[in-house]
PyMOL Python script that loads the backbone (N, CA, C, O; Angstrom):
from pymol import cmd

cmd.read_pdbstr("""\
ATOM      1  N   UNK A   1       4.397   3.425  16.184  1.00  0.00           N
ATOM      2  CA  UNK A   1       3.740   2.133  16.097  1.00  0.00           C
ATOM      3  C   UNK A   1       4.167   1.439  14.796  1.00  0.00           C
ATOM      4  O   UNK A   1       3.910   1.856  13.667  1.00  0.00           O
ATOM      5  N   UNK A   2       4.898   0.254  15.121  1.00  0.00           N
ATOM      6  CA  UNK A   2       5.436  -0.321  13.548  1.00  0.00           C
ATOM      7  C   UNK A   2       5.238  -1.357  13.717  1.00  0.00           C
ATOM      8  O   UNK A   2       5.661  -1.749  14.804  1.00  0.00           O
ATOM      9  N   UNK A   3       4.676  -2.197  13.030  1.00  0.00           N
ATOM     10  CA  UNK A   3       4.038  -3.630  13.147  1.00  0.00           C
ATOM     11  C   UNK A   3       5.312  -4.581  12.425  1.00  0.00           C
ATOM     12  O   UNK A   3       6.380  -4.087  12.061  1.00  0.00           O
ATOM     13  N   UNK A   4       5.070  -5.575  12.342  1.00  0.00           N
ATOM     14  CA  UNK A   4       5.937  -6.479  11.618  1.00  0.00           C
ATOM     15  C   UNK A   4       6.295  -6.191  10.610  1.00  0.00           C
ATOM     16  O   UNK A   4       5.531  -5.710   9.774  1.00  0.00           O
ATOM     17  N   UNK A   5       7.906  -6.459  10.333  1.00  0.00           N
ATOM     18  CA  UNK A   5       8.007  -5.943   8.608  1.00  0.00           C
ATOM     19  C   UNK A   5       8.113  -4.412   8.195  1.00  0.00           C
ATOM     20  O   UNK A   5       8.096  -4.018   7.029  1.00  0.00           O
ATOM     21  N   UNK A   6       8.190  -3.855   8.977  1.00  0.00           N
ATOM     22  CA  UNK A   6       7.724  -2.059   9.016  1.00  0.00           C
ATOM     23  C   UNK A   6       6.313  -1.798   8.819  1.00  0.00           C
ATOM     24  O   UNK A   6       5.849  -0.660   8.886  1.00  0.00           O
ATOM     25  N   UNK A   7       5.534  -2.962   8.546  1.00  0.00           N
ATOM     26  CA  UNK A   7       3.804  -2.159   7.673  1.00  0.00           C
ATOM     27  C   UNK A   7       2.886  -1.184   8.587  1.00  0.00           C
ATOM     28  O   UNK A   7       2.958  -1.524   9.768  1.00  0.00           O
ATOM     29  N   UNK A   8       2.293  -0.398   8.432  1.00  0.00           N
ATOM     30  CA  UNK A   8       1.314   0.376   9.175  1.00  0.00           C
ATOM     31  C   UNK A   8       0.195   0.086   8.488  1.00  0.00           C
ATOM     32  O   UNK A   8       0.045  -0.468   7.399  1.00  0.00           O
ATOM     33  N   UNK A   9      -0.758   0.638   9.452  1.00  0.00           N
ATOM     34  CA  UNK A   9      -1.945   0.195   8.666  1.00  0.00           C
ATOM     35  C   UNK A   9      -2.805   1.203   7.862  1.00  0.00           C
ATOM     36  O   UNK A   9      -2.725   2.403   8.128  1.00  0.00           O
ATOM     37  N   UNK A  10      -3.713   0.698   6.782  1.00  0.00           N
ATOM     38  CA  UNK A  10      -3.996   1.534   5.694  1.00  0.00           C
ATOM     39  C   UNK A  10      -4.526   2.884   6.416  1.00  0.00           C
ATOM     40  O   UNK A  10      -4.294   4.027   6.023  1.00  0.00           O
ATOM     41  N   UNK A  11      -4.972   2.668   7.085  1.00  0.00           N
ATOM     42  CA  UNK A  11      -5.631   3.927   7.768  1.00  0.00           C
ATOM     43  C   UNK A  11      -4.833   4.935   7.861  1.00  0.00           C
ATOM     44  O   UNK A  11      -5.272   6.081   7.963  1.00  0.00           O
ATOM     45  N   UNK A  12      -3.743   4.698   7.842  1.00  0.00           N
ATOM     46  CA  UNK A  12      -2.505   6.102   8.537  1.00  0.00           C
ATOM     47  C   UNK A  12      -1.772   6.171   7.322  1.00  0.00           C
ATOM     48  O   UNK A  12      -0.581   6.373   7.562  1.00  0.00           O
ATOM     49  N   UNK A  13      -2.026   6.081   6.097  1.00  0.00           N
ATOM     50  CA  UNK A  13      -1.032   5.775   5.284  1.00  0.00           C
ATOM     51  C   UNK A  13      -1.517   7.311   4.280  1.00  0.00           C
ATOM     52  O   UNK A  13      -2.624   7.540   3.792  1.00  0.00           O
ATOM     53  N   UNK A  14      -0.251   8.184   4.212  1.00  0.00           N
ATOM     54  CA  UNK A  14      -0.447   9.399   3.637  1.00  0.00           C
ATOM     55  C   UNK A  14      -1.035   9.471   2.192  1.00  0.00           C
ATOM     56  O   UNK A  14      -0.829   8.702   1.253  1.00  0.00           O
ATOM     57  N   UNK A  15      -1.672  10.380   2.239  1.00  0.00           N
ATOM     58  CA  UNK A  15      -2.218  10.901   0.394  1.00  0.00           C
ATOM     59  C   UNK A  15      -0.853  11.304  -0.373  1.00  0.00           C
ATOM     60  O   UNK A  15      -0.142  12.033   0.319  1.00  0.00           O
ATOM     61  N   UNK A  16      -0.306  10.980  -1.701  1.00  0.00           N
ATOM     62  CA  UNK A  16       0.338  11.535  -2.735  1.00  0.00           C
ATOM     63  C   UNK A  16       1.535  10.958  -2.475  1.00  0.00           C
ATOM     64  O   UNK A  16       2.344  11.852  -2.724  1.00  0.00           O
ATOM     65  N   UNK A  17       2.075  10.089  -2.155  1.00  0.00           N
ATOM     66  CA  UNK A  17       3.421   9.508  -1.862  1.00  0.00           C
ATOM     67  C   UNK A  17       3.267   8.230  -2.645  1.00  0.00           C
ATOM     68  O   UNK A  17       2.196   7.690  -2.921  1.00  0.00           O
ATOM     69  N   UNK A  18       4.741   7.724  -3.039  1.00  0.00           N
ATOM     70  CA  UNK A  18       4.831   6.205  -3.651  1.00  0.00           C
ATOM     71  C   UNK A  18       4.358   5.448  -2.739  1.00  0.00           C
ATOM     72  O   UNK A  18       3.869   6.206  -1.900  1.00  0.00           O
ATOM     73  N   UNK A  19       4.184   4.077  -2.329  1.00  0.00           N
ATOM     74  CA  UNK A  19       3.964   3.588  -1.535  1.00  0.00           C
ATOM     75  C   UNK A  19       4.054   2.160  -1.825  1.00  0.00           C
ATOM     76  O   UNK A  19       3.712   1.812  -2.955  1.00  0.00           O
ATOM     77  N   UNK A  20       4.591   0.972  -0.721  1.00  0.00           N
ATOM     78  CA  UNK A  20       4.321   0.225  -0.728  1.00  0.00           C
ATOM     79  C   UNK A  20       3.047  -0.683  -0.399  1.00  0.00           C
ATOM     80  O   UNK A  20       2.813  -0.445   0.786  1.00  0.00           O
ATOM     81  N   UNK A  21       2.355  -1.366  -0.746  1.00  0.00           N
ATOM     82  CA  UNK A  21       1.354  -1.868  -0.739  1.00  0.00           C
ATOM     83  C   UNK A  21       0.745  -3.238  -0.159  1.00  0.00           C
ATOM     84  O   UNK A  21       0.771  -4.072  -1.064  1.00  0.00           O
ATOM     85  N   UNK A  22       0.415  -3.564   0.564  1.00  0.00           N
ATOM     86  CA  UNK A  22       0.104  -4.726   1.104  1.00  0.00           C
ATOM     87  C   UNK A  22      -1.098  -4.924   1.448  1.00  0.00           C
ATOM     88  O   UNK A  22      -1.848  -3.968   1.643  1.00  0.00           O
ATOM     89  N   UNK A  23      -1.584  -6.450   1.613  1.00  0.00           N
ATOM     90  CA  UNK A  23      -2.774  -6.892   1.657  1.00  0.00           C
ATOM     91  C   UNK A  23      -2.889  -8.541   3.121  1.00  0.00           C
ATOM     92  O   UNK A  23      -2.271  -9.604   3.181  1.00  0.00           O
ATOM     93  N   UNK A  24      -3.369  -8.270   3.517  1.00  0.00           N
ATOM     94  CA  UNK A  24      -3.826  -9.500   4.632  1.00  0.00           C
ATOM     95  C   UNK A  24      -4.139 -10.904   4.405  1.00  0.00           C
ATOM     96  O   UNK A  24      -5.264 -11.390   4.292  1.00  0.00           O
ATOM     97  N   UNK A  25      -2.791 -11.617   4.338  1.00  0.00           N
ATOM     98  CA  UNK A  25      -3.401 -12.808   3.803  1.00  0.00           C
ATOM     99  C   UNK A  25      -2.753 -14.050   4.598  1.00  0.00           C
ATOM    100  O   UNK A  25      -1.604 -14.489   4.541  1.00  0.00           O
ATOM    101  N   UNK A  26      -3.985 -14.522   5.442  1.00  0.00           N
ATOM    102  CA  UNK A  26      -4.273 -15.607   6.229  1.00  0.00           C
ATOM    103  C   UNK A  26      -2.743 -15.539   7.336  1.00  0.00           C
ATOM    104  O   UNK A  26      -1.976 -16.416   7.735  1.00  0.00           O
ATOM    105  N   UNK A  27      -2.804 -14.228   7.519  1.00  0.00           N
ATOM    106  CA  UNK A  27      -1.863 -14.224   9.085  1.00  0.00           C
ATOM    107  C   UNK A  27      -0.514 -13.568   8.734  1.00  0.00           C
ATOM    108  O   UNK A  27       0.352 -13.277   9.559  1.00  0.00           O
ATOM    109  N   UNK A  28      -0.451 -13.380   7.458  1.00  0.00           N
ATOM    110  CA  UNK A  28       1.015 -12.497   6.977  1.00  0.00           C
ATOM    111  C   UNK A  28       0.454 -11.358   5.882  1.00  0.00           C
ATOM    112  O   UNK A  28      -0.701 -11.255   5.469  1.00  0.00           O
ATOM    113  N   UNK A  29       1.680 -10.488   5.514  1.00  0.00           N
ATOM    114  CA  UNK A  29       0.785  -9.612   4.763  1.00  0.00           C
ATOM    115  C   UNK A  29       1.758  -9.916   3.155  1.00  0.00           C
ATOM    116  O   UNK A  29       2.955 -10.026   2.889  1.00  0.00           O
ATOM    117  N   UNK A  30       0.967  -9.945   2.668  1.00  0.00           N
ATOM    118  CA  UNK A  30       1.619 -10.160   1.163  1.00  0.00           C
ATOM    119  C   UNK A  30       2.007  -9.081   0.367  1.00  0.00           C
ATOM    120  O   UNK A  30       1.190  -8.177   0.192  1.00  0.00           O
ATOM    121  N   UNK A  31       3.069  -9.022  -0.125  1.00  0.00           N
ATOM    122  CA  UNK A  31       3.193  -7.382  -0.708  1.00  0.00           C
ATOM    123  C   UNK A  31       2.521  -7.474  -2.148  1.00  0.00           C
ATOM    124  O   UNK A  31       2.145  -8.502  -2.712  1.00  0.00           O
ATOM    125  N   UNK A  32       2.428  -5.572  -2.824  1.00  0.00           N
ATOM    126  CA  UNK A  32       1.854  -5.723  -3.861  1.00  0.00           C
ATOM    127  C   UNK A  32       2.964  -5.467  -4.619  1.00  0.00           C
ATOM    128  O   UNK A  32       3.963  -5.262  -3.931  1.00  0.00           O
ATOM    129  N   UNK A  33       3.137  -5.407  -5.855  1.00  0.00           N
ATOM    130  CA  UNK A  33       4.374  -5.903  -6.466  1.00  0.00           C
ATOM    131  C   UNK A  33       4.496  -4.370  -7.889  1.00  0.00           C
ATOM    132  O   UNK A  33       4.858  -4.367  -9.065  1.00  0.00           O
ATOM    133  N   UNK A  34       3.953  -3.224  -6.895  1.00  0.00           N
ATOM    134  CA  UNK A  34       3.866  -2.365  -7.853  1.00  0.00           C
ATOM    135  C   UNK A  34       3.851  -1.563  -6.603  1.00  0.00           C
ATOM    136  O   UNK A  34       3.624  -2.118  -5.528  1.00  0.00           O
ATOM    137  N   UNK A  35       4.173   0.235  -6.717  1.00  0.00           N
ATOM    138  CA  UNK A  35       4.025   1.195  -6.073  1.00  0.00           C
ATOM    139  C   UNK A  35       2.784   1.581  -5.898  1.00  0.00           C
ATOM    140  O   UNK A  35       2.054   1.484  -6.884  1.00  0.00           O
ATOM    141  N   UNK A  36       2.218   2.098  -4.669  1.00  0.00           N
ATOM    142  CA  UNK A  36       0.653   2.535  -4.717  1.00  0.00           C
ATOM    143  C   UNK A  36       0.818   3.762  -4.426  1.00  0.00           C
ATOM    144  O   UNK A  36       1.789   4.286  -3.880  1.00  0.00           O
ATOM    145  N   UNK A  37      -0.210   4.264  -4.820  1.00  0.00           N
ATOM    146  CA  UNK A  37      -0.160   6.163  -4.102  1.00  0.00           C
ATOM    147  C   UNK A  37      -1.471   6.119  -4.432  1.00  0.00           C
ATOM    148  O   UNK A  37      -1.939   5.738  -5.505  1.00  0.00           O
ATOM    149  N   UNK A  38      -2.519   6.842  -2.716  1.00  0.00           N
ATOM    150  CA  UNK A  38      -3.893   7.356  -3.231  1.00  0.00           C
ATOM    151  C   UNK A  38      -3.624   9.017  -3.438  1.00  0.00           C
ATOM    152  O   UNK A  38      -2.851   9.806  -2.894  1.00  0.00           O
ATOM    153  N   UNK A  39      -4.809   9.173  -4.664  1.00  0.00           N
ATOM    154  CA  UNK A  39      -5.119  10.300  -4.481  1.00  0.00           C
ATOM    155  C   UNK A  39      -7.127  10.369  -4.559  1.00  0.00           C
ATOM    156  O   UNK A  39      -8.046   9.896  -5.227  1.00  0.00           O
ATOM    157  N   UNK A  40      -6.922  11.224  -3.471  1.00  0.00           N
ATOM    158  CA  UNK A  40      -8.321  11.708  -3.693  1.00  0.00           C
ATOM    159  C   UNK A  40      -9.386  10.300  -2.969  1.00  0.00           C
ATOM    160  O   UNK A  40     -10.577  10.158  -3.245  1.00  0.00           O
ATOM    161  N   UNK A  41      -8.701   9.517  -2.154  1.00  0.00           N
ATOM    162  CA  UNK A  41      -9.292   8.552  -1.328  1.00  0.00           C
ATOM    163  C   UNK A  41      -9.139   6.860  -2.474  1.00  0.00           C
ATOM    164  O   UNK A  41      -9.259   5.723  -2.016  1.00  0.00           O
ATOM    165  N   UNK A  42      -8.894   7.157  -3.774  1.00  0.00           N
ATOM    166  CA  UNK A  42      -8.815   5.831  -4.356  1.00  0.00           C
ATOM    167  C   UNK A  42      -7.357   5.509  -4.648  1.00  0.00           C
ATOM    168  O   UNK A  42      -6.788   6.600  -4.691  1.00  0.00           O
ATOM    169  N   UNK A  43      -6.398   4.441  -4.891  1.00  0.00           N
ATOM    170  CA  UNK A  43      -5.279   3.882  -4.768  1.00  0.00           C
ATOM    171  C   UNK A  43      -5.445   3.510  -6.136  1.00  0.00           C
ATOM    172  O   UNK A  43      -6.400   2.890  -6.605  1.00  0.00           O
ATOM    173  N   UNK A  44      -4.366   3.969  -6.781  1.00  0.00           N
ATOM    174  CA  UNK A  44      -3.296   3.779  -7.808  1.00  0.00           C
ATOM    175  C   UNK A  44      -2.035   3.036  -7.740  1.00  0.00           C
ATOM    176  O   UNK A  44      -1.092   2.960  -6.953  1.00  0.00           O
ATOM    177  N   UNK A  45      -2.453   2.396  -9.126  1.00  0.00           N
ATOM    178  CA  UNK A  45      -0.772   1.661  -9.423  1.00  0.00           C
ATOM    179  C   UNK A  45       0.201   3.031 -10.503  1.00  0.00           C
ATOM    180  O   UNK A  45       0.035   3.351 -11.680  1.00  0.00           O
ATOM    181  N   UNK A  46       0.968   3.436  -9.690  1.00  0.00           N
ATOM    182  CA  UNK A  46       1.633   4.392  -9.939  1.00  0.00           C
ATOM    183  C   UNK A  46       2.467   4.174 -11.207  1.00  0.00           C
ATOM    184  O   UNK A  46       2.749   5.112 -11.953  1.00  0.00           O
ATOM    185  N   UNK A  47       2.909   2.733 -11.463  1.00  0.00           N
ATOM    186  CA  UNK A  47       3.582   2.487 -12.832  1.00  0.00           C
ATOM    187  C   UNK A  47       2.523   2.426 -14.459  1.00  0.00           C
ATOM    188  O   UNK A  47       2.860   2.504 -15.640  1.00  0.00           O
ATOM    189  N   UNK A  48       1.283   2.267 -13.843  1.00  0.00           N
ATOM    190  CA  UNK A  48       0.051   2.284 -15.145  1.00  0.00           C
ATOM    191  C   UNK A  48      -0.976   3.692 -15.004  1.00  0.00           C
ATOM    192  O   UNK A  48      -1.729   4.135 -15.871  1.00  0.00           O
ATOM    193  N   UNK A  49      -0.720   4.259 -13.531  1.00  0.00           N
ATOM    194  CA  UNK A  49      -1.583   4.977 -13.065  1.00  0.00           C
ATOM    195  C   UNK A  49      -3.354   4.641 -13.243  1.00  0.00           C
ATOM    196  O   UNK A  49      -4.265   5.444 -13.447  1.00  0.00           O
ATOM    197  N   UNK A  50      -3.403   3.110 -13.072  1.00  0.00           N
ATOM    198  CA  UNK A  50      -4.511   2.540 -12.714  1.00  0.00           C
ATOM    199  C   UNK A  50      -5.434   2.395 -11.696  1.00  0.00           C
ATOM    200  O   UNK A  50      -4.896   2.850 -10.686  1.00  0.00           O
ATOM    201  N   UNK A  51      -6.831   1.894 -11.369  1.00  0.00           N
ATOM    202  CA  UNK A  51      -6.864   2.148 -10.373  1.00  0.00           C
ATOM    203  C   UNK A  51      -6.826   0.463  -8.977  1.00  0.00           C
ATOM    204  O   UNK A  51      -7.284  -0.673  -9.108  1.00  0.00           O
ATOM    205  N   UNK A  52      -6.600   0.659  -8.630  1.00  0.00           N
ATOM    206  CA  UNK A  52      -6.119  -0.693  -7.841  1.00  0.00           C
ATOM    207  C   UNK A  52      -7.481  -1.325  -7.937  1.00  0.00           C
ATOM    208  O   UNK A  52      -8.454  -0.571  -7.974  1.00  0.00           O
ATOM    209  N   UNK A  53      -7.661  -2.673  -7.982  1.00  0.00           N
ATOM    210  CA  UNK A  53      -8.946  -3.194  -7.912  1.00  0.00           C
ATOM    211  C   UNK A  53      -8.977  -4.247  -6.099  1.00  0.00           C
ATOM    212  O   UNK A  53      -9.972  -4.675  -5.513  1.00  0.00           O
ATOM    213  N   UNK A  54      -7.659  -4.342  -5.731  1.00  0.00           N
ATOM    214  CA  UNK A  54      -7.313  -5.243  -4.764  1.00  0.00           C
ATOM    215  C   UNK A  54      -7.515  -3.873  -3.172  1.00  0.00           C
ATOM    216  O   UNK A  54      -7.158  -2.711  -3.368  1.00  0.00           O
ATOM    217  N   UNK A  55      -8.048  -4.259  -1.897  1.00  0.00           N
ATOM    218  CA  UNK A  55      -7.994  -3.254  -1.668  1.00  0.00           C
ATOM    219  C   UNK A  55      -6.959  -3.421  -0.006  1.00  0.00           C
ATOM    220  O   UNK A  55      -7.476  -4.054   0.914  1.00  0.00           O
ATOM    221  N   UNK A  56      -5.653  -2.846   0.170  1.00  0.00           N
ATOM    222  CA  UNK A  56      -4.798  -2.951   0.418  1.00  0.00           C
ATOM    223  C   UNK A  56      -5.139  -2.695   2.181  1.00  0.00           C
ATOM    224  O   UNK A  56      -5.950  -1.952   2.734  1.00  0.00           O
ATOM    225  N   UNK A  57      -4.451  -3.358   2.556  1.00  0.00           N
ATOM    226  CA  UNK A  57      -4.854  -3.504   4.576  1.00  0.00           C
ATOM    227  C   UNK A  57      -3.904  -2.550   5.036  1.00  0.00           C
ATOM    228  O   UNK A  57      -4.246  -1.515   5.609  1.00  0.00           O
ATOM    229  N   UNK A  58      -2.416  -2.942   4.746  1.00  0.00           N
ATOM    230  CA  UNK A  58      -0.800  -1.876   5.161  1.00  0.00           C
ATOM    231  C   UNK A  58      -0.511  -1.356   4.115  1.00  0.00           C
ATOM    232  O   UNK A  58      -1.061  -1.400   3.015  1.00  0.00           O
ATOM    233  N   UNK A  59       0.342  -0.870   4.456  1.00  0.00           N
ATOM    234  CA  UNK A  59       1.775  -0.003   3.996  1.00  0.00           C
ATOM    235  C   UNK A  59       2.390   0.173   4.383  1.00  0.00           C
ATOM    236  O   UNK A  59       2.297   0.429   5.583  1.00  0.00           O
ATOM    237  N   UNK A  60       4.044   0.208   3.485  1.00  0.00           N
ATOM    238  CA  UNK A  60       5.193   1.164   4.214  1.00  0.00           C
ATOM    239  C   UNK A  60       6.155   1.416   2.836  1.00  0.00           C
ATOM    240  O   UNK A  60       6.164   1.036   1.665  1.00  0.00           O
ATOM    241  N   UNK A  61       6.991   2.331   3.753  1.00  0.00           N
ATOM    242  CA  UNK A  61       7.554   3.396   2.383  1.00  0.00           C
ATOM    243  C   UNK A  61       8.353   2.213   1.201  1.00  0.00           C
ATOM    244  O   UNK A  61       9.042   1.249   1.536  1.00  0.00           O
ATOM    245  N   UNK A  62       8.016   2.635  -0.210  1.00  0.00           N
ATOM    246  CA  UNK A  62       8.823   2.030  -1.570  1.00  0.00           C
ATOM    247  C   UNK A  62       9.948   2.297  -1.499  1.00  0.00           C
ATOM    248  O   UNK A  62      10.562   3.354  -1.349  1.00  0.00           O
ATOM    249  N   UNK A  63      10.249   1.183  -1.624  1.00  0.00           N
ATOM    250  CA  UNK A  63      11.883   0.918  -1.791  1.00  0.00           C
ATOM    251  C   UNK A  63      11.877  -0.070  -3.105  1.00  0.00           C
ATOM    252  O   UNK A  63      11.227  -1.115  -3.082  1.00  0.00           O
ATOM    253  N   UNK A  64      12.511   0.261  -4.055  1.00  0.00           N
ATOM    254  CA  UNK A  64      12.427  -0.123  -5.291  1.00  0.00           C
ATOM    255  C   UNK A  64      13.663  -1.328  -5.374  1.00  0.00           C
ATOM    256  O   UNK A  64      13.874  -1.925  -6.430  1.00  0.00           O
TER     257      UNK A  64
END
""", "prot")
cmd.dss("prot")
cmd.show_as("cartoon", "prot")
cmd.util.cbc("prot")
cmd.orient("prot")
């Protein structure tokens, strides 16, 4: 199942991997402009190891 763009949706999106990040906005998905990876059910910006405050709809694999 691959939606537009490659994104899947957050739901299926693995624990401990880089990740690309995306969010739902008004009919397209906007990317996030940093790598995400959850651990432990909360999402990280993998370059600050912060914790995301935005909360992300898709994903699909980082490509830098």
């Amino acid at each position: 199942m691959i939606s537009c763009g490659g994104w899947l949706p957050i739901a299926l999106a693995p624990e401990d991997c880089d990740l690309e990040l995306g969010r739902d906005r008004i009919g397209a998905i906007e990317a996030l402009r940093f790598p995400g990876r959850r651990k432990s059910g909360i999402w990280y910006n993998v370059w600050t190891d912060e914790a995301v405050v935005v909360h992300p709809t898709h994903w699909r694999i980082w490509r830098p």
